[in-house]
LOLO-289629 format. One record per residue (C-alpha): x, y, z. Coordinates in steps of 0.02 Angstrom, whole numbers, padded with zeros to 5 digits. Each point is the difference from the previous one (the first is absolute). Layout:
N
       c1       c2       c3
        X        Y        Z
...
end
This chain:
729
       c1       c2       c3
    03431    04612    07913
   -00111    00170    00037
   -00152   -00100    00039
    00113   -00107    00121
    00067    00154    00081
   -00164    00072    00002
   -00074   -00148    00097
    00163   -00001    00112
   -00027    00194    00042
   -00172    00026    00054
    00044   -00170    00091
    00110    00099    00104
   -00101    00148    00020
   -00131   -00078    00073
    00094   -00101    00133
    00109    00115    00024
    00026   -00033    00192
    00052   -00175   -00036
    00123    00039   -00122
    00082    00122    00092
    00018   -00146    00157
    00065   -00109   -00102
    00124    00115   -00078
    00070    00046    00165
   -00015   -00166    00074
    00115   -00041   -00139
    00106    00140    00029
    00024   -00053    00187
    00026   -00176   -00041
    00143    00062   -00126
    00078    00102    00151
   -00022   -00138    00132
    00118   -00102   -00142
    00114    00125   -00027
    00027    00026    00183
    00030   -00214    00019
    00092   -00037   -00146
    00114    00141   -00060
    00158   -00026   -00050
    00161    00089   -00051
    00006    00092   -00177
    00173   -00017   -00081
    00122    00108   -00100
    00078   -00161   -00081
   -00011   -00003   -00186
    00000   -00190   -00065
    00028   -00048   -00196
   -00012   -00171   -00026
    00091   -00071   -00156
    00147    00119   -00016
    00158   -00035    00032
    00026    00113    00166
   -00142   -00078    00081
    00030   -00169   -00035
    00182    00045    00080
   -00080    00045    00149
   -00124   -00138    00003
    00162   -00113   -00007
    00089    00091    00142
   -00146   -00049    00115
    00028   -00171   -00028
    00188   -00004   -00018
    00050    00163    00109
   -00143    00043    00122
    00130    00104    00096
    00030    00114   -00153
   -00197   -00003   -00044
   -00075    00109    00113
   -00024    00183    00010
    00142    00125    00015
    00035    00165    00077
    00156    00110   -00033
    00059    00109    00149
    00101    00142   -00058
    00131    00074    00124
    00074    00153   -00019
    00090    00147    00081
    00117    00159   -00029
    00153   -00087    00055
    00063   -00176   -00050
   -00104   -00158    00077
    00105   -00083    00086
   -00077   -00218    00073
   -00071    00100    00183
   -00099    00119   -00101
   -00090   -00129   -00110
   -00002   -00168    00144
   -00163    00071    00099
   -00075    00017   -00177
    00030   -00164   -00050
   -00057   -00044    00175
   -00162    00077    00003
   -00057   -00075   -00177
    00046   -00166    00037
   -00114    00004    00162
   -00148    00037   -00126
   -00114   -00130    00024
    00030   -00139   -00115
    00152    00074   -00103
    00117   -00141   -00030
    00153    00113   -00025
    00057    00176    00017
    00173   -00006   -00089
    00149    00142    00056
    00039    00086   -00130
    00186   -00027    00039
    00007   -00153   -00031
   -00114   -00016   -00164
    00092    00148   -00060
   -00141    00115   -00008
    00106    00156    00044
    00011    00162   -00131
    00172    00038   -00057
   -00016    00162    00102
   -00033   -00103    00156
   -00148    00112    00045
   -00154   -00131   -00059
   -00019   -00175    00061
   -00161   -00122   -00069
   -00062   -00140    00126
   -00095   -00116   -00100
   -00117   -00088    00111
   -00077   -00147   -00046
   -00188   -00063    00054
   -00049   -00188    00014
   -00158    00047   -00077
   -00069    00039   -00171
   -00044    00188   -00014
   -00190   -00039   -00018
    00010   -00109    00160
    00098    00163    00081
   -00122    00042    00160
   -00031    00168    00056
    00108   -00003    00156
    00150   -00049   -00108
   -00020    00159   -00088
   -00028    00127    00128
    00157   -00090    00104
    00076    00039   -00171
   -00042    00173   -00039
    00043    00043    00181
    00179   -00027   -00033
    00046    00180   -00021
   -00076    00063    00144
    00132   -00032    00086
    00131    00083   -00086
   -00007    00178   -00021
    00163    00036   -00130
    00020    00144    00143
    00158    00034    00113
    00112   -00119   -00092
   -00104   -00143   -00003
   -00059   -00104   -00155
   -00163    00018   -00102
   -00114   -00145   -00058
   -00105   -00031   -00121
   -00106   -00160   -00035
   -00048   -00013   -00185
   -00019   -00188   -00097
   -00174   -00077   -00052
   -00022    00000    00186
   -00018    00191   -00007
   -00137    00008   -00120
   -00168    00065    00101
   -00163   -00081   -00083
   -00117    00126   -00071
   -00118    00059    00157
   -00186    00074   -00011
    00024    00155    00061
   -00098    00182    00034
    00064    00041   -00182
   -00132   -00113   -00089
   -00147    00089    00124
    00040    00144   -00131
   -00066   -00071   -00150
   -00137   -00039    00111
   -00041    00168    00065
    00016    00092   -00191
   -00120   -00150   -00042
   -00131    00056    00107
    00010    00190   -00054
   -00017   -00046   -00167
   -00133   -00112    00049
   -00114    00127    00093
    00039    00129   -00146
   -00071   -00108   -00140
   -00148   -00060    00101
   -00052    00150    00096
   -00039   -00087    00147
    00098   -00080    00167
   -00108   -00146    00013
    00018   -00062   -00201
    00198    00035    00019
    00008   -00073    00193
   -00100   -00156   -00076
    00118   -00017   -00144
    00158    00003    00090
   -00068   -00114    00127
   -00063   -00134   -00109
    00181   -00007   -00082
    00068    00013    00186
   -00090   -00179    00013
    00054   -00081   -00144
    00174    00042    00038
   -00012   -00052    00159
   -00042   -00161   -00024
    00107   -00032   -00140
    00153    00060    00106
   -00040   -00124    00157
   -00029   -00136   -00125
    00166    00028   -00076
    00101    00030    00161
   -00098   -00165    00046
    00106   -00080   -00121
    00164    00062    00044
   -00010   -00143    00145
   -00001   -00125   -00145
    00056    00092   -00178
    00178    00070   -00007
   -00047    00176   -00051
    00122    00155   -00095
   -00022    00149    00147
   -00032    00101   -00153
   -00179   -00122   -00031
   -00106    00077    00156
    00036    00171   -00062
   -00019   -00039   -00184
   -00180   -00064    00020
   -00042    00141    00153
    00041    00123   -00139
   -00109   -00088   -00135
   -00142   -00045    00125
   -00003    00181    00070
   -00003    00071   -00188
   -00124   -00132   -00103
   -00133    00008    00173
   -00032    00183    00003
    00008    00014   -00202
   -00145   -00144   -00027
   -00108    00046    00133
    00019    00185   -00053
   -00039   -00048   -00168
   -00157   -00095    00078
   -00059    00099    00122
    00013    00135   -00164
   -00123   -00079   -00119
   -00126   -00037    00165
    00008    00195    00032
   -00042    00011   -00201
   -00156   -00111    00004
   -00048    00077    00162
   -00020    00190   -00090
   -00091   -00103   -00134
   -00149   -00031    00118
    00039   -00176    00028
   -00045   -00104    00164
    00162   -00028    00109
   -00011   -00174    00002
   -00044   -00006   -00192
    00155    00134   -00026
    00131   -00095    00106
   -00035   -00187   -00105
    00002    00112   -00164
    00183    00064    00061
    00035   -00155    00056
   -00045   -00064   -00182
    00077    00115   -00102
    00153    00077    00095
    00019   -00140    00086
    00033   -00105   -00165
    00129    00132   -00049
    00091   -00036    00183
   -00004   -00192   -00036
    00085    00004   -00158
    00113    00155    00064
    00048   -00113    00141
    00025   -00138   -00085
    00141    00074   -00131
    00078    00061    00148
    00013   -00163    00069
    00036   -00085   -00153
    00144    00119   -00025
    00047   -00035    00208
    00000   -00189   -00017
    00070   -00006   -00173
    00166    00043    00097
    00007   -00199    00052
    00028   -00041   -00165
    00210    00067    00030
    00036   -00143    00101
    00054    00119    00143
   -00072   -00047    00170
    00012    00174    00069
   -00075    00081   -00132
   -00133   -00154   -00004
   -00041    00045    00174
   -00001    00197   -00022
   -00128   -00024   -00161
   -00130   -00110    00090
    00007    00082    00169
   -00043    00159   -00105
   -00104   -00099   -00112
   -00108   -00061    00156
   -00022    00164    00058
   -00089    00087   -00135
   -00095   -00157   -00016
   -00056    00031    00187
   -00034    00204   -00070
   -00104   -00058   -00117
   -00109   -00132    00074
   -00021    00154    00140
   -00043    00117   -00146
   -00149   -00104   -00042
   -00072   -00060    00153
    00056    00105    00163
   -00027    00170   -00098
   -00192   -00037   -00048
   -00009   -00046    00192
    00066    00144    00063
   -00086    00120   -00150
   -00160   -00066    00097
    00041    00071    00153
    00046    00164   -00073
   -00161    00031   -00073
    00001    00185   -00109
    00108    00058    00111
    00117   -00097   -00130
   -00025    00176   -00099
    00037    00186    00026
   -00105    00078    00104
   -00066    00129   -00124
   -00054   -00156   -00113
   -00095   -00097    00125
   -00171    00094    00011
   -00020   -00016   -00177
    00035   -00161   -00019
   -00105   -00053    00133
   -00123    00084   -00094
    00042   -00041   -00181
   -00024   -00182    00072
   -00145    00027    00048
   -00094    00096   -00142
    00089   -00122   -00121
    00160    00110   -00125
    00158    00047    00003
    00115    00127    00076
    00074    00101   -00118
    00187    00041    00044
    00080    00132   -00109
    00168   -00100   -00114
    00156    00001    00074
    00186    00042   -00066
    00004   -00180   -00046
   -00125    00037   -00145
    00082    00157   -00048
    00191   -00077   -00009
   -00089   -00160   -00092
   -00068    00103   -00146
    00173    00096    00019
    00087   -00148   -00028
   -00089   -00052   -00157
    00023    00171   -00078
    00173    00000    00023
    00043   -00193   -00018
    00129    00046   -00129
    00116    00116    00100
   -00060   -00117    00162
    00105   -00155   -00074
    00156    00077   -00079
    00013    00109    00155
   -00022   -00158    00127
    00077   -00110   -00077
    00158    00075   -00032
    00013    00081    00182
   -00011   -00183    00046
    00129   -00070   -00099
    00105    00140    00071
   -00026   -00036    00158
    00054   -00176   -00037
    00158    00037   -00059
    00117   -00012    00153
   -00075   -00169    00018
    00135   -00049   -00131
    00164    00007    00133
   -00123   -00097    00119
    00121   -00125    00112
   -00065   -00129    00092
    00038   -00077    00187
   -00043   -00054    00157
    00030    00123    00147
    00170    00023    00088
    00037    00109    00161
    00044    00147   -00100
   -00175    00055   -00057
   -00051   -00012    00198
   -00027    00150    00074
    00155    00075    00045
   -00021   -00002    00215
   -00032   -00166    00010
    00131   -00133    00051
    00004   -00092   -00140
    00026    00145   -00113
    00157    00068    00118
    00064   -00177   -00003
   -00005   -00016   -00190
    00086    00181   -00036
    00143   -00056    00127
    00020   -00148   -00079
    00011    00086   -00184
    00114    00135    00095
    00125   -00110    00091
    00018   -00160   -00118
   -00085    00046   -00185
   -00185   -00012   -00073
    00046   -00171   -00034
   -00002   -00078    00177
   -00187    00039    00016
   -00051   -00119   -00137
    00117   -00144    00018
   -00011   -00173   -00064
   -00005   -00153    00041
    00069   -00156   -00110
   -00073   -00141    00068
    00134   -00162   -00062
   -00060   -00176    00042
    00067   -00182   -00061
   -00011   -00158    00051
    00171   -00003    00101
    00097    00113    00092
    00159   -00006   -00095
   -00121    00039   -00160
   -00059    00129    00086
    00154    00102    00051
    00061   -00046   -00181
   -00142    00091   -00083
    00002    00138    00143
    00167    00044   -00068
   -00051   -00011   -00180
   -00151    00125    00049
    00117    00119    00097
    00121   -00003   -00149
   -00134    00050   -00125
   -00096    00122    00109
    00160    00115    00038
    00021    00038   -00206
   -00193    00022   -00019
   -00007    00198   -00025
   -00102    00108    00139
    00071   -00131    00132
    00089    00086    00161
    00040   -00147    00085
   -00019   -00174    00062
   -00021   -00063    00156
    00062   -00162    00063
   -00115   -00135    00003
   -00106   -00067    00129
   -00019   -00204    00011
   -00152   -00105    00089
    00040   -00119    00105
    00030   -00154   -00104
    00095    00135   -00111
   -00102   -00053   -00174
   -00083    00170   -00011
    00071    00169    00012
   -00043    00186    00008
    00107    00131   -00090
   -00037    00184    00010
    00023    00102   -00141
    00002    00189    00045
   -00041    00113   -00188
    00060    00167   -00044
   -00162    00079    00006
   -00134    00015    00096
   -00150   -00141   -00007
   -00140    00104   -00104
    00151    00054   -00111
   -00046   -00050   -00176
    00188   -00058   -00029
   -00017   -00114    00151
   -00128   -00117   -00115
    00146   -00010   -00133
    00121   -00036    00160
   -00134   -00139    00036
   -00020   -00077   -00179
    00179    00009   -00029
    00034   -00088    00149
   -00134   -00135   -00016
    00057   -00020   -00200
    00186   -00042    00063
   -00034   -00104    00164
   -00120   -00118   -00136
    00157   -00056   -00065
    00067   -00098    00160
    00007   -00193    00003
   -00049   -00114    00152
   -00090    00118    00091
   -00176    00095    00002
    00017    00196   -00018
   -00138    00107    00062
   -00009    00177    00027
   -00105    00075    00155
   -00014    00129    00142
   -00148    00158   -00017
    00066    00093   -00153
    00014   -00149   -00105
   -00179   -00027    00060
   -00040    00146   -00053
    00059    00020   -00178
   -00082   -00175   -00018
   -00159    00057    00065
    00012    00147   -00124
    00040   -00103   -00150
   -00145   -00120    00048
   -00114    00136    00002
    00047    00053   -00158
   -00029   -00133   -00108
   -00142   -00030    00104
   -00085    00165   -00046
   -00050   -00023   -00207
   -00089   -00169    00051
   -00098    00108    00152
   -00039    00125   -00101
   -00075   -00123   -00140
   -00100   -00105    00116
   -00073    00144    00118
   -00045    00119   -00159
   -00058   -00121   -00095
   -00119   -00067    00130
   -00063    00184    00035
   -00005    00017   -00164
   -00133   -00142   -00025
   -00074    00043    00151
   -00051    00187   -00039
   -00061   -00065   -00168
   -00113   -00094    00092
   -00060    00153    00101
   -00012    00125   -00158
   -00035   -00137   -00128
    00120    00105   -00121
    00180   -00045   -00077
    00059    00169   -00011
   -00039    00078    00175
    00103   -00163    00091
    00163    00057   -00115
   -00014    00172    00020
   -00013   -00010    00195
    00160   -00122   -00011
    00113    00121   -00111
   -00078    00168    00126
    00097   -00125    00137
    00148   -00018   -00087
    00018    00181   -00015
   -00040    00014    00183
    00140   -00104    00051
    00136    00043   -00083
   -00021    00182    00038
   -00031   -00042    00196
    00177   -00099   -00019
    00072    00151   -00090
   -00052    00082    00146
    00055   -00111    00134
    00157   -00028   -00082
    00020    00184    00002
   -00034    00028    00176
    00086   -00138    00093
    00130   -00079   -00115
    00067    00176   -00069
   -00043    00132    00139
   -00121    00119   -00074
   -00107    00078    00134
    00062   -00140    00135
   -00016    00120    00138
   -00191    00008   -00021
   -00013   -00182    00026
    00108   -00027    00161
    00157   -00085   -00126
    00159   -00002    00081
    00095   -00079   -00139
   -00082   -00033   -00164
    00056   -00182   -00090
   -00048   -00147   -00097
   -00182   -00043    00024
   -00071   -00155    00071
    00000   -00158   -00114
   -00170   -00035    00042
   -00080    00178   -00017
   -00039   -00011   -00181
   -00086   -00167   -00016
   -00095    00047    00168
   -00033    00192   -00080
   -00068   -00089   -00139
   -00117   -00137    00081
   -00070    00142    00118
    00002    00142   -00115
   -00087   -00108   -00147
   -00153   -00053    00126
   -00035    00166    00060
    00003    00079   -00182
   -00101   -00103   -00055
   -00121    00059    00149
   -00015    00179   -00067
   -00026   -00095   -00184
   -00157   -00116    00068
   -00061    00163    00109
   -00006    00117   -00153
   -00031   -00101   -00144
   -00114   -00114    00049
   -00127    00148    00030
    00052    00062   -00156
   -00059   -00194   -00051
   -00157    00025    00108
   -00074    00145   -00097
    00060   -00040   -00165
   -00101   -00176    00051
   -00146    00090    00058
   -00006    00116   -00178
    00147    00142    00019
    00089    00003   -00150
    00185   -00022    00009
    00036    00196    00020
   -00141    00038    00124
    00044   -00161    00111
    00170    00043    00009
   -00045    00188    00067
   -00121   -00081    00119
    00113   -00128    00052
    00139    00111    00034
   -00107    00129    00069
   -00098   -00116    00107
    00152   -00083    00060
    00149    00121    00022
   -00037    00082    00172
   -00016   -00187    00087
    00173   -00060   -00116
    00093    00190    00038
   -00037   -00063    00190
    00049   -00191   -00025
    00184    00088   -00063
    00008    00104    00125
   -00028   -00101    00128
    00104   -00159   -00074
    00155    00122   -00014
   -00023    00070    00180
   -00006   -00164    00057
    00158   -00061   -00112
    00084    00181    00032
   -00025   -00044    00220
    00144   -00154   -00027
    00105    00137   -00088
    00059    00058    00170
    00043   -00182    00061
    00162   -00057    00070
    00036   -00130   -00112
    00048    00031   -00166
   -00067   -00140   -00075
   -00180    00077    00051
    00049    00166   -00021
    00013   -00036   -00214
   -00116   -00111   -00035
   -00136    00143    00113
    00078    00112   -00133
   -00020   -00083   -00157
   -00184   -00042    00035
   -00053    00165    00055
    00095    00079   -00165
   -00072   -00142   -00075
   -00165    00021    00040
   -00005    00187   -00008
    00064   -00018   -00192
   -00109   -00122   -00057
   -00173    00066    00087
    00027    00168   -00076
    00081   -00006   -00149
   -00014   -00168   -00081
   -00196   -00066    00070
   -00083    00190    00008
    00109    00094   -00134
    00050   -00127   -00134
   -00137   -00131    00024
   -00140    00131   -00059
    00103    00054   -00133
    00046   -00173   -00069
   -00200   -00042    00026
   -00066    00149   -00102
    00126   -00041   -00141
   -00074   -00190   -00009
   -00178    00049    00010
   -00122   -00155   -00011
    00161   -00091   -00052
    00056   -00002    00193
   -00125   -00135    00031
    00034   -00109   -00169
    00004   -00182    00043
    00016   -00124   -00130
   -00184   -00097   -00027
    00091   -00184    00037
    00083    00062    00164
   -00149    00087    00059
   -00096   -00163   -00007
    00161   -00081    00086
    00012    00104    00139
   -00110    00007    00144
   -00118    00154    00028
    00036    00045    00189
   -00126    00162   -00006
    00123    00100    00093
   -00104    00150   -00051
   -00163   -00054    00063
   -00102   -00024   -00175
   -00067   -00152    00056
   -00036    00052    00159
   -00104    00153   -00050
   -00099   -00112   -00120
   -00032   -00108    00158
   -00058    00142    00091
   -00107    00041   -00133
    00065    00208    00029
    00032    00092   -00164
    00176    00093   -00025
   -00009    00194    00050
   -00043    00117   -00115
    00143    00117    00025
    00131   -00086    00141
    00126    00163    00002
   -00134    00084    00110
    00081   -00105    00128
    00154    00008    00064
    00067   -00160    00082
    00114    00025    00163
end
């Protein structure tokens, strides 16, 4: 693998004009497809095989009319509504394009006992995903043109039609900016931190257009483009930093630049393959669910750092040739130049990455017990974690949907923003109105029912649609007993088939999904990690320690979600309007991401630690060296991964806004305290044992060379005599 990389580097470096043209050239070709072939992203959540969804897939066939999206119009004013107040309502959202009816609430009976609050439910022909953007500015416009002032009514639109995708916004340019700072503060020069940033810049780039090139023939979550942008942004500046970081090092050695950017390219460069590649793993393991939105977020994510990384190793070396010393501080480059010449090395005094790595040893003891424990408190609020999709009342509180949502809890009870839908079908229409009555009769005694609306018939009258409004509100966790109970009573009627549906019944079923889902994911995407960092560090013990430093990663960083936007602590800091459940998907997503980039930091430190005990360290000395040679370019990676993460903090959407949390906490917890506190610690206590591979499995597994052994044998160069006169990055 190094001598592959090696080839594959100085490849680069020496044509480095026609790498570069060919890198953009791809990146314009990706645009020019974009720009042809995008598509719509959608906020529709589909979950094949439970019983909601296959409700609604039978209401497209049987009920088109009652299939499509939905909007609810709330009316309201400070004296009772009376049929001239709410008519130009009514009026207005049936002109929508495309909305098949706008019902008066009069006549449905959609009128508070007060009098004060009326709901227009407006009906779309259709689907939500097929929803085009006209539709839903004609929609949100509603309540322009009611004021609530001088007597007149107030709208508010709120219904799935309400929900605003996730945008790409100045928010994200943050992260970017705090990247670049940190960037030009570890290098000590414009042009190595201008390079890096760029470089990622590209690899983003075309990952993005290629993705948005699919929208035109992929049906994509709106949350996907954002999901991998965060990733892309993140895993390109951290592997080219960590790159351009060990070309700097060889560079002070006296090496040759071309010679110094195929040795980078051989040695870091390995670590970035196999870093990528659990990070990828852990991003396309999410398929295995059975959830095509979470399919579709995973790869589009997945293909992303696959573009970072395939920039990482050829595109950097290209543009590394261009930079020439200036790569370096300027207070370094006159002796380099010069050191290359005369033949030796630069010798750069130790860093605080030495000095914390011999700390760490010293005080392993107190380091663990200390650690581990503040981590397992940390975790402990993760216990009252609750689980949902997103509802109107975690929006932020000026928007439309949010105002629509608190009337509707105000004027008619939590319950009426997460009603049901019974979904009744039988071969006849006399069996059908039979077991419509059956299901009304049951439904009214289930507990945590309000009411019952009457039902609506198709045409031929075999299928019918009953709305079931709950007590409480649709993230509510006694509104999944309301469902269960009503789904374990309805199973009981004859003659007919009994399905429950409508977006909160989707939602607990997504949720439950996702939760049985999750052991299997986490056994399939560790495990493969697992055997794939045992094939970088040729060691048992390193693998499982690096997937039990994870586990204590995550469940603190849920403890600390959890905290935050399920229970309130510190909200304000974080732009949370109203703290509640989390989103079903955030923890199997957390995971996936969270595991790949952990196991970054793990390949970046340890396999130097692997390098030098390789190259004749013993185990104490090459875990000093490694740490020491390591932890300025890994203290950077964090930063700049969490300012990146940390920029999607101050999104609109919520959705965003938590999962940007949980991976900059994420990443901020296990950079610092599990890979650079507790990894040393753990490393010093096994000694030569770290690296203990059973005879029989080292013959079984293949030797990849990730630290360059082979390579250096090639090149016929003996180790250094002392290599913590250098300091790498």
């Amino acid at each position: 693998m190094a001598t592959l990389l090696y080839r594959l580097g100085r490849a680069c470096f020496g044509r480095r004009g026609l790498v570069v043209a060919v890198w953009l050239l791809l990146l314009a070709l990706m645009g020019g497809a974009a720009a042809a072939f995008m598509g719509t992203t959608t906020n529709a959540f589909r979950m094949p095989g439970t019983e909601s969804q296959r409700a609604m897939d039978a209401l497209q066939k049987q009920f088109p009319q009652a299939a499509g999206a939905t909007g609810t119009v709330v009316v309201t004013s400070d004296e009772k509504l009376t049929p001239a107040d709410v008519a130009p309502v009514v009026k207005d959202a049936a002109a929508i394009p495309d909305v098949v009816a706008a019902m008066d609430p009069f006549q449905t009976r959609s009128i508070s006992q007060d009098g004060r609050y009326a709901l227009v439910q407006v009906q779309f022909e259709d689907e939500i995903a097929d929803i085009t953007d006209e539709q839903r500015e004609a929609y949100a416009d509603l309540p322009e043109k009611y004021d609530g002032e001088d007597g007149t009514v107030r709208v508010e639109v709120g219904g799935e039609l309400a929900q605003t995708p996730p945008e790409i916004g100045s928010t994200e340019a943050i992260g970017v900016v705090i990247a670049a700072v940190v960037l030009v503060v570890t290098f000590g020069s414009l042009v190595a931190a201008g390079m890096t940033l760029l470089n990622a810049l590209v690899g983003v780039g075309v990952g993005m257009a290629g993705l948005y090139a699919l929208t035109g023939f992929v049906e994509l979550n709106s949350t996907s483009p954002v999901l991998a942008l965060m990733l892309g942004l993140a895993v390109g500046i951290d592997y080219s930093l960590f790159i351009t970081s060990r070309y700097r090092g060889f560079l002070v050695e006296g090496m040759e630049r071309r010679e110094a950017a195929g040795r980078a390219i051989g040695t870091a460069g390995s670590a970035v393959v196999f870093a990528g590649a659990t990070v990828v793993i852990a991003l396309a393991g999410l398929s295995i669910v059975g959830i095509p939105f979470l399919s579709a977020m995973g790869l589009a994510a997945a293909a992303t750092v696959a573009v970072a990384v395939l920039v990482a190793l050829t595109l950097l070396p290209a543009v590394l040739a261009f930079a020439g010393d200036r790569i370096l501080p300027r207070k370094l480059r006159d002796s380099v130049a010069e050191k290359r010449e005369e033949g030796g090395t630069v010798e750069v005094k130790q860093g605080f990455g030495h000095t914390w790595g011999r700390l760490a040893l010293k005080l392993r003891i107190p380091i663990l017990v200390i650690g581990v424990a503040g981590l397992a408190a940390l975790t402990l609020p993760a216990r009252d974690m609750h689980l949902a999709l997103p509802d109107a009342g975690t929006a932020a509180v000026e928007t439309t949907e949010r105002q629509a949502f608190d009337l509707t809890a105000e004027g008619f009870g939590p319950g009426f923003n997460g009603r049901l839908m019974a979904v009744v079908a039988a071969d006849t229409p006399a069996a059908t109105k039979a077991a419509v009555q059956d299901v009304t009769t049951l439904v009214k005694d289930v507990k945590g029912v309000a009411a019952v609306a009457p039902p609506q018939f198709n045409q031929d009258g075999t299928t019918a649609l009953v709305a079931v409004v709950p007590t409480t509100g649709p993230t509510d966790t006694a509104t999944e007993d309301t469902v269960h109970a009503i789904r374990g009573k309805v199973a009981d009627v004859q003659g007919a088939d009994v399905a429950l549906t409508g977006v909160t019944a989707i939602g607990i079923d997504i949720s439950e999904k996702l939760a049985d889902a999750l052991p299997v994911y986490l056994l399939l995407v560790v495990g493969l990690s697992v055997l794939l960092l045992m094939l970088v560090f040729r060691s048992v013990l390193v693998p499982v320690k690096a997937a039990l430093g994870f586990l204590l990663t995550v469940g603190a960083t849920f403890g600390l979600t959890t905290a935050v936007f399920q229970q309130g602590h510190l909200a304000d800091l974080v732009g949370v309007d109203t703290p509640g459940p989390l989103v079903s998907f955030l923890p199997i997503i957390l995971i996936g991401i969270l595991f790949g980039l952990a196991m970054d930091y793990e390949v970046f430190l340890v396999s130097r630690m692997r390098e030098d005990f390789v190259h004749g360290a013993s185990a104490r000395q090459a875990t000093v060296s490694g740490l020491g040679h390591n932890a300025r370019v890994v203290t950077a990676a964090a930063l700049i991964m969490t300012a990146v993460f940390a920029g999607f903090v101050f999104a609109h959407d919520p959705i965003i806004k938590s999962i940007g949390f949980a991976l900059a906490v994420g990443v901020l917890i296990d950079a610092f305290v599990v890979r650079m506190t507790l990894v040393p610690a753990i490393m010093s206590l096994l000694g030569r044992g770290a690296w203990w591979l059973p005879k029989w499995l080292d013959r079984a597994l293949p030797d990849l060379d990730i630290e360059g052994e082979k390579l250096r044998h090639a090149l016929a160069e003996p180790a250094p005599a002392d290599r913590d006169k250098v300091t790498v990055g």
